[in-house]
Structure formats: structure tokens, C-alpha cells
N, C-alpha and C positions, 0 to 999 in steps of 0.2 A: 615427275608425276606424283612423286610420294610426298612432295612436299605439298603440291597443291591440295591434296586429298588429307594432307594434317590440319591446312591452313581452313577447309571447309568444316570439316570437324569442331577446330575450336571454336571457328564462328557461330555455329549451329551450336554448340555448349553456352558460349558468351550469349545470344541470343536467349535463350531458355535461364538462365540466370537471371537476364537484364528483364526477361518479361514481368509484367506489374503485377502485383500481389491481388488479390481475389478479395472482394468487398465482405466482411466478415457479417455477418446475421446475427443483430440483437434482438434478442426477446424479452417481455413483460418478466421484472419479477415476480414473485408470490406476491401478490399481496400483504402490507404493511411488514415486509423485510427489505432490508438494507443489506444487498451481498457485499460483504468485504473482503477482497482477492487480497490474502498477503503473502508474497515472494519474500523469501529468506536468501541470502548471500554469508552462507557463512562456510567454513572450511569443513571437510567431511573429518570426523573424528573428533574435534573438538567441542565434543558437550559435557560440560563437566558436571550436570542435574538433567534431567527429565526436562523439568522446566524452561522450554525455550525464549525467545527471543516475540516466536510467532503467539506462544501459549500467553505470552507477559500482554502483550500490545490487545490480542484478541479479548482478555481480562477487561483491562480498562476502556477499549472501545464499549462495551455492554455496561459498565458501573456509568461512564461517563453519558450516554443517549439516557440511562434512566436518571440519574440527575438533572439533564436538560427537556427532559420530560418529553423525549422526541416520540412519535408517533408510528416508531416503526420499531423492529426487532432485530440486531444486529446478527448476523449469519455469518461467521468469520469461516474462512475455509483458506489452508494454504495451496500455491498455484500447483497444477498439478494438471495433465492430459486431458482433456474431454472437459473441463473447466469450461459452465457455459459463460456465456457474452449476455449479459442481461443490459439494457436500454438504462437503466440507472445499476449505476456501481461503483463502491470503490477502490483501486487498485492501490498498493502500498508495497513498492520494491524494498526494502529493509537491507541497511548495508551493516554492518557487523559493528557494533558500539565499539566509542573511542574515547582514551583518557590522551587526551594532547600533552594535559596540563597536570601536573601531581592535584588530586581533588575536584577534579570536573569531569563528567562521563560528555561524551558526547555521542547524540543520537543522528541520523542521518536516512531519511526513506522520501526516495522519488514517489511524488504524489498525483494521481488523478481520479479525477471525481467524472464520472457519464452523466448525465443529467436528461433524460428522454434521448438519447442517441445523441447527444452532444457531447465532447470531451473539453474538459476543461484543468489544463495540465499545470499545479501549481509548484511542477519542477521539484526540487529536493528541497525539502522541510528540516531546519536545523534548529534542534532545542536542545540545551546544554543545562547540567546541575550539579551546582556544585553541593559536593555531600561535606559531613562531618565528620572529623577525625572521630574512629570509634563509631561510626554509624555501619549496622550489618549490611552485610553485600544484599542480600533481597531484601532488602528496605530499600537502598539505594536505588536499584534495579527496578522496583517497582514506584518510585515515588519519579523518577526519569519516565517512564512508560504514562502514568497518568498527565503528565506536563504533556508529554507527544498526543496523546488522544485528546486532551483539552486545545492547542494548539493547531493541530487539524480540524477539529472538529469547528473553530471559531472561523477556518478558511471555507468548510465546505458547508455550514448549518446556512448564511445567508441563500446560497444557491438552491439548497432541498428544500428548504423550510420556510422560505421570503414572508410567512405572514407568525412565526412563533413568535419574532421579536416583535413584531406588532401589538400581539397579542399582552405580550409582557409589559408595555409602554401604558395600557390604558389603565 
């Protein structure tokens, strides 16, 4: 009898596990802002400055839209609880930089772009720089970060913005 009554049990556990995930509610940005959800994966303890990985990327995402003269105001926020779900968004899982190679960092952030309640998932974005002997670490640091915001931004600007490059051609 006791085994039947573990055997109901797990089922009624595996059942409430297995049951499907609950249709998540997106809403309007503010107007003329681009929310950008960036998730960090990096080890606890290990900050060797203030200036993170989130602070570097959020930097150049804002330098790079007003160079490209985009039409909206980049709103960087890292992931965090009660983080709303907005209809247009961009999300950036960021995996901790890597030197493979003695003089090349490499960068590595799963990417998706919402577009009106659309997702459109450009998987993990890999862009690599190789630096110069004698070139300072936040040089480095930040000169990889603008490559990654120029890089994304050439995957996700056709989908936001289909008429800026138009615009540019006349």
C-alpha cells in the first residue's frame, strides 16, 4: 500500500512539473526607448574594478544607436526579478570574455531581439580582437565591447528600423 501511495505521489509531482509554462504578457515600451535586458554569467567575487562587463556593453550600446542616428533611446538594465516583458526588446545573456589565444579576447552573448511580440533568436554572437602588445586592458576592453555593439546592432538594425537604411541609400 505504501508503495502505491509513493507511486501517486511522484506522478502527481511529475505531472505538475511536466505541466506547460504560462503565456508570459508583453507590453508597449515607453515610447522611443529600446529596452536592453543584459544578463551577466560571471563568477561571484571576481570583479577586479567597478566597471563591469554589463557597465562596458550598456556604454557602447548608447555611443553606437547615436552614431547610427537610431530613433530611439537605449535603456540598458541588468536581468533582475520583476523585469518587465516589453513587445520590442533586446535580450543579451553575456558569457564571461575569453583569451583562447595569447592576444585575442573573445566575446560570446546569446542573442534575441522581440520585435512586436515576435522573437527572433540570433543564438550566440561571437566577435573576437585581437589587441596589441602594450595596448592597456580598458582600451582593449572597451574597443572589443564597441566591435560587439556594432556587430549586434548590424544583426538587429534591419528588423527595428527596415526604412533607416533606405533612408541612407537616397
Amino acid at each position: 500500500m505504501k508503495i502505491k501511495a509513493s507511486l501517486l505521489l511522484l506522478a502527481a509531482l511529475l505531472g505538475a512539473v511536466a505541466a506547460p509554462a504560462k503565456e508570459v504578457a508583453r507590453v508597449p515600451a515607453p515610447e522611443g526607448v529600446l529596452p536592453v535586458v543584459i544578463t551577466e554569467m560571471t563568477l561571484l567575487g571576481n570583479s577586479a574594478n567597478a566597471v563591469t562587463d554589463f557597465h562596458r556593453l550598456a556604454l557602447e550600446f548608447e555611443r553606437m544607436a547615436e552614431e547610427r542616428k537610431w530613433p530611439v533611446k537605449i535603456a540598458a538594465e541588468r536581468f533582475a526579478a520583476n523585469t518587465t516583458d516589453y513587445l520590442t526588446t533586446l535580450n543579451i545573456s553575456l558569457m564571461p570574455l575569453r583569451e583562447e589565444t595569447p592576444g585575442e579576447y573573445e566575446y560570446r552573448g546569446w542573442t534575441t531581439l522581440w520585435v512586436n511580440g515576435k522573437e527572433h533568436d540570433f543564438k550566440i554572437i561571437i566577435v573576437r580582437y585581437k589587441y596589441r602588445l602594450g595596448e592597456q586592458m580598458d582600451d582593449r576592453v572597451e574597443k572589443l565591447f564597441r566591435a560587439v555593439a556594432h556587430a549586434t546592432a548590424d544583426k538587429i538594425e534591419p528588423l527595428l528600423f527596415p526604412d533607416l537604411k533606405k533612408e541612407e541609400k537616397k
